[in-house]
Each structure stands twice: as C-alpha cells, then as structure tokens.
N, C-alpha and C positions, 0 to 999 in steps of 0.2 A: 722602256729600258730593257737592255737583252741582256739576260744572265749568261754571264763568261765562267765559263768549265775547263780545265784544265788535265788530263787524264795520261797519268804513265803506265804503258804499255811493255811487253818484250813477244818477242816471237824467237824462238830458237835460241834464247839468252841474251840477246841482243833487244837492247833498252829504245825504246820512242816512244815517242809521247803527239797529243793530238787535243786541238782546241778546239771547243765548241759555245758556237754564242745562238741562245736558245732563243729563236721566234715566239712573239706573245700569243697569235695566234696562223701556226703555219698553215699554206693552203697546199703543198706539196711536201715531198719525202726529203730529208734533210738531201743538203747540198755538198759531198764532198769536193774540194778544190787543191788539184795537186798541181802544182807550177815544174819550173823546170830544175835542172841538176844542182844548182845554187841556192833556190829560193825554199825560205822557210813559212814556216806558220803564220807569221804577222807582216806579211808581205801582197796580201790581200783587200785592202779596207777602199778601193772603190767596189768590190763583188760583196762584200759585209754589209756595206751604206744603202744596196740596191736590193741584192735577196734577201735582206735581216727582215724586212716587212712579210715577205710571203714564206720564208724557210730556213730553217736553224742551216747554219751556217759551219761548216767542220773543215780546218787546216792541221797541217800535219808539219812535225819532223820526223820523216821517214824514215826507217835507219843509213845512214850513212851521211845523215841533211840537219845541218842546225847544228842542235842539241841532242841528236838522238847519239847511240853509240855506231864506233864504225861497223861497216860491214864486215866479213868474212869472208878470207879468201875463197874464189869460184864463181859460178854466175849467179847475180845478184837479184834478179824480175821473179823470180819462184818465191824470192823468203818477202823480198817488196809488196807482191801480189798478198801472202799469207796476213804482212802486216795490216796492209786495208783490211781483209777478210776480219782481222781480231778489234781494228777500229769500227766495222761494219756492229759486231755481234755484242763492243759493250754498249754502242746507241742503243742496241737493245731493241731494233726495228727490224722488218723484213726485208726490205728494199731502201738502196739510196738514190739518189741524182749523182749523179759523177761528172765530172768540168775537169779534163785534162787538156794544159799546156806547153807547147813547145816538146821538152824531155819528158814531162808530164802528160803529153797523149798519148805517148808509144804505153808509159805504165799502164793509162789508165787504159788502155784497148787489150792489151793484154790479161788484165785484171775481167775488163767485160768477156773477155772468151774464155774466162777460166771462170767465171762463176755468174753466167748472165742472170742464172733465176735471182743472184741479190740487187742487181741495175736496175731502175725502173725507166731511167732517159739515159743516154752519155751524148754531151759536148766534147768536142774535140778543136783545137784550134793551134793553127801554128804547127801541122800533122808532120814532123822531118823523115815523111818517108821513103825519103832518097834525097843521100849524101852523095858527092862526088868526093871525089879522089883527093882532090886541090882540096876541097872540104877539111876536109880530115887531117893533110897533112898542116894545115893552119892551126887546127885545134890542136894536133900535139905539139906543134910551133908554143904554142901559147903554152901548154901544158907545161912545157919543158923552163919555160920560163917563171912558173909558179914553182916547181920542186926549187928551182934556183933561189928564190927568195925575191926575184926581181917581179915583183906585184903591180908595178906603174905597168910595164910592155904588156905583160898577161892582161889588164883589163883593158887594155887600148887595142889588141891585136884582138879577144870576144868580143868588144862591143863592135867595132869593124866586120867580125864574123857573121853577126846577128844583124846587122842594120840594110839597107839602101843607101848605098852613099850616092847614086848616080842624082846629081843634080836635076838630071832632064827628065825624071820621071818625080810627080810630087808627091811626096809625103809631110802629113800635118803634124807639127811640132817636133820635125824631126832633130832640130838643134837641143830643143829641150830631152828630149827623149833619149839624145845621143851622151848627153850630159848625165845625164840620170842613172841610163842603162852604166858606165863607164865606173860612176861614183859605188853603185852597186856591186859591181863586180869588185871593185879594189873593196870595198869594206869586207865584201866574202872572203877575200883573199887573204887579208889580215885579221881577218876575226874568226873564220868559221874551220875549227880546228882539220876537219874531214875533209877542206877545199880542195886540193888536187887528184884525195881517194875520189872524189865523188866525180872529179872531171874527165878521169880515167877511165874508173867505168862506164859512163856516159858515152868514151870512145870507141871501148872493147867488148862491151856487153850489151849491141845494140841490141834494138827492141823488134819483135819478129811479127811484122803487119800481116802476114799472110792469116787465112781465115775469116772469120765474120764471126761476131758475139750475136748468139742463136736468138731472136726475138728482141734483141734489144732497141728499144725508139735513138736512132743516131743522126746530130747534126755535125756536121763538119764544116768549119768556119775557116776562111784565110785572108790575108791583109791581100792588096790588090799588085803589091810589091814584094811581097816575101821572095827575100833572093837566097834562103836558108831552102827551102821547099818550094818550088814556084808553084802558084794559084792552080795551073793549069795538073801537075801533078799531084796537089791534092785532090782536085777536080775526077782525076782518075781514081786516085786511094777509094774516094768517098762512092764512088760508083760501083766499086765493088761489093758493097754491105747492103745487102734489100731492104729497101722503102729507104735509103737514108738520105737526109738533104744536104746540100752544101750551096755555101752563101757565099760572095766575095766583096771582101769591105773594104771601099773604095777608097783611095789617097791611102794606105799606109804600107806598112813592110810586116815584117815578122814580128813589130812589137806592139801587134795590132792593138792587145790589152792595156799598153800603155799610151798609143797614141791617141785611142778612141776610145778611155777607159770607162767613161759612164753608156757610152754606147753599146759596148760590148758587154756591162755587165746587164743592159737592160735586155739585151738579145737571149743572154743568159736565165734572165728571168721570164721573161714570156716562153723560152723554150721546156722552161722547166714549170711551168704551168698551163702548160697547151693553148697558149695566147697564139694568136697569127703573130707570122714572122715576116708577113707581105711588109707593112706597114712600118717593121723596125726603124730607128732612126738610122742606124749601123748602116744600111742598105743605100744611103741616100751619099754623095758625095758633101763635103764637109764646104761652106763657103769660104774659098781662098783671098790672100789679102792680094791687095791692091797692089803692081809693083811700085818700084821707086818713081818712077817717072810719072806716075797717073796720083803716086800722094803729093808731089810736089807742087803737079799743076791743080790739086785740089785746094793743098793750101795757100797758092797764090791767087786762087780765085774766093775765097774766105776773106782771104786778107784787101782785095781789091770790092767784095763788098759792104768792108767796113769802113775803110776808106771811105765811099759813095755814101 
C-alpha cells in the first residue's frame, strides 16, 4: 500500500500544492512527473501503477495548473522552475528523477539547466521544440475560442492540434485517444479556473532549449508520428545534450503516453533505474488488427468449419 501525501506550497506568494505517493521500498530517487499546460496532479496513474513499485511518485499543481493559484503577470519558467526547486527541498532529498511531457519538457529542461546538481536522470518526451507558425496561429485560434466561453471548438481545434489525424500513417488507439484527449480538454475548459491563463502562456512564454543541463543522465523519447514536434527534430534537440539518448516509439503521435501508456511508463522505469532500454517493449512496434476484409474472411471460414 503507498502512503498518499498531500503538501501546500507558495513561492513568491503564489500558492501550489504537490502530491506524493511513497514507495514501500524505493530503488531510485523519487520521480517528479510534470505533464503539459492543462494537466494536473491526478492525471498520472499509468506512471504511479508502474514506478510506485521502484520510486515515490511526485505530481504537481504548478502555479497557474489545477488548484494551484494564478500566476503573475510576466514570464512565468523563472517562478515555475523556483516552484520545483521548493517541491525538490520539502522531499527533503538531494536529488530527483524528473519525467517532462509535452509543455512539461520544455519546464522540465529548463528546471535541469538551472539547477542540474538536484536532477539525478531527466526524461523528456513529446520535446515541442519547434512550433511553426500555422502552429501557433491554431493555438490562439483555439485560445480565442476559450476566453469566448465557446469550450466544445477549443477542445476540438487542441486535440486536432496534438494528434495525427493522417489516416495513412498508423497510430494505435488513435480513435480512443482522440476521444479521451477531446473529453480532457473540454473538462479543463470548464473546470480548471486558470484554463486560458495557463494556455496563453504556454503560447507567449515559450520555453528556451538552447543549452545543455551540465551532467545530467538525459533520454529523449518521441511518438513515431508526433506532428506537434516531428521525431526527426527531436532527434536533433536530443543530440545536442552529451551522452543523451533518444528512442522513437513506434505506431504513435504526440500522445505517445496515452497511446502506449504502460509501455512508456515501463521505459520510464527501467530509465530511471539503469535497466537497459535495448529490450523496452515501447521500442517494439505494437501488433495491428486485422483489416475488415481479412476478419470477414476469417469469420466465414470459422463459420464454414462449424458447419463441416
């Protein structure tokens, strides 16, 4: 059974808070896991189900995410960064593991260059480091659509933004996922009081990749379809950082965590315990179904040897 901790925080006045569920006996340095500009604290539990075995487990409302209070007008990665630093210092540990995704790896790379002696590994996945143009005017497309109050287009024009819709390339579970991502967006939309502060900065206060976190052990993970960031330019990001490695996980897009959610969180665990990464399942393409034509003629051949 893992003990759940709850802990309210401020940095600069501004109130967050950050959840920890304690390993009975961990084999690495807790795991902080920061997702992207929408997602909060309990938005996690395929990474919880998979590292709770080997490492306390830590999610966050950052400031400006969830429950935490808004930010303050200005740029927002200096007080962001601060706030880890004070969720780092009440663990009350030397060193974490850090897992940033999507809006969440630009923090978390930023966070690693401003204070690598507290990182002991950082993950990176979903790396958006380089937006186009078209990009962006979609996201304030969408934006514009949230301050309006109209929440159905806002989360139909994100999850569009984030996904692969091209048919001819495949992604597993993409109808599911596409459904999921959509339903998540509208609940942010309508629930999470700070949704369009938080979507705004996300747009204006991008994250600055330039540099390398001094010593830090870094993997850099991306879906095999990320049309958010393509494979082949995170392929470049990750190559800028020494010794760092970068994977590319086969059949998915940019919601790699949700389409390959036990896969990714397993890759996550052997990286953060110095397991080989050759072997991951993440690594392996995912077996696809059968089209319509080939289950038809399977069921008519079932059916003809019951028949017999």
């Amino acid at each position: 059974m893992h003990e759940e901790t709850v802990r309210s925080l401020s940095v600069d006045g501004v109130g967050f808070a950050y959840r920890r569920l304690g390993a009975p006996s961990p084999a690495t340095e807790p795991v902080v896991v920061l997702g992207g500009a929408l997602q909060g604290m309990f938005g996690w539990p395929q990474m919880e189900d998979r590292l709770g075995p080997v490492a306390d487990v830590v999610t966050a409302d950052l400031p400006g995410m969830g429950s935490a209070d808004p930010l303050p007008p200005g740029p927002a990665h200096g007080l962001l960064c601060a706030a880890l630093e004070r969720i780092i210092d009440d663990l009350d540990v030397p060193r974490i593991n850090l897992f940033g995704f999507s809006y969440g790896a630009g923090l978390a790379y930023g966070c690693a260059r401003r204070v690598p002696g507290r990182i002991a590994r950082l993950a990176l996945g979903g790396v958006p480091a380089h937006l186009s143009t078209g990009q962006l005017e979609l996201w304030r497309r969408a934006a514009d659509h949230l301050v309006r109050g109209d929440a159905g287009t806002f989360a139909t024009l994100v999850t569009e933004a984030l996904m692969c819709l091209d048919e001819d390339r495949y992604v597993t579970r993409r109808a599911l996922a596409r459904r999921y991502v959509r339903r998540s967006m509208l609940h942010a939309a309508r629930h999470s009081p700070h949704a369009a502060t938080a979507l705004g900065r996300a747009l204006t206060d991008r994250p600055d990749f330039s540099g390398v976190p001094a010593g830090v052990r870094t993997l850099v993970f991306s879906g095999e379809h990320d049309t958010v960031t393509s494979a082949e330019r995170q392929r470049a990001f990750a190559a800028r950082i020494p010794g760092s490695r970068f994977l590319t996980v086969p059949d998915t897009d940019h919601w790699v965590v949700l389409e390959r959610a036990d896969d990714i969180a397993e890759l996550a665990a052997r990286f953060f315990t110095d397991a080989p990464l050759e072997c991951a399942p993440a690594l392996a393409p995912v077996p696809r179904p059968a089209p319509p034509s080939a289950r038809a003629v399977g069921a008519a051949d079932q059916h003809s040897l019951a028949v017999i």
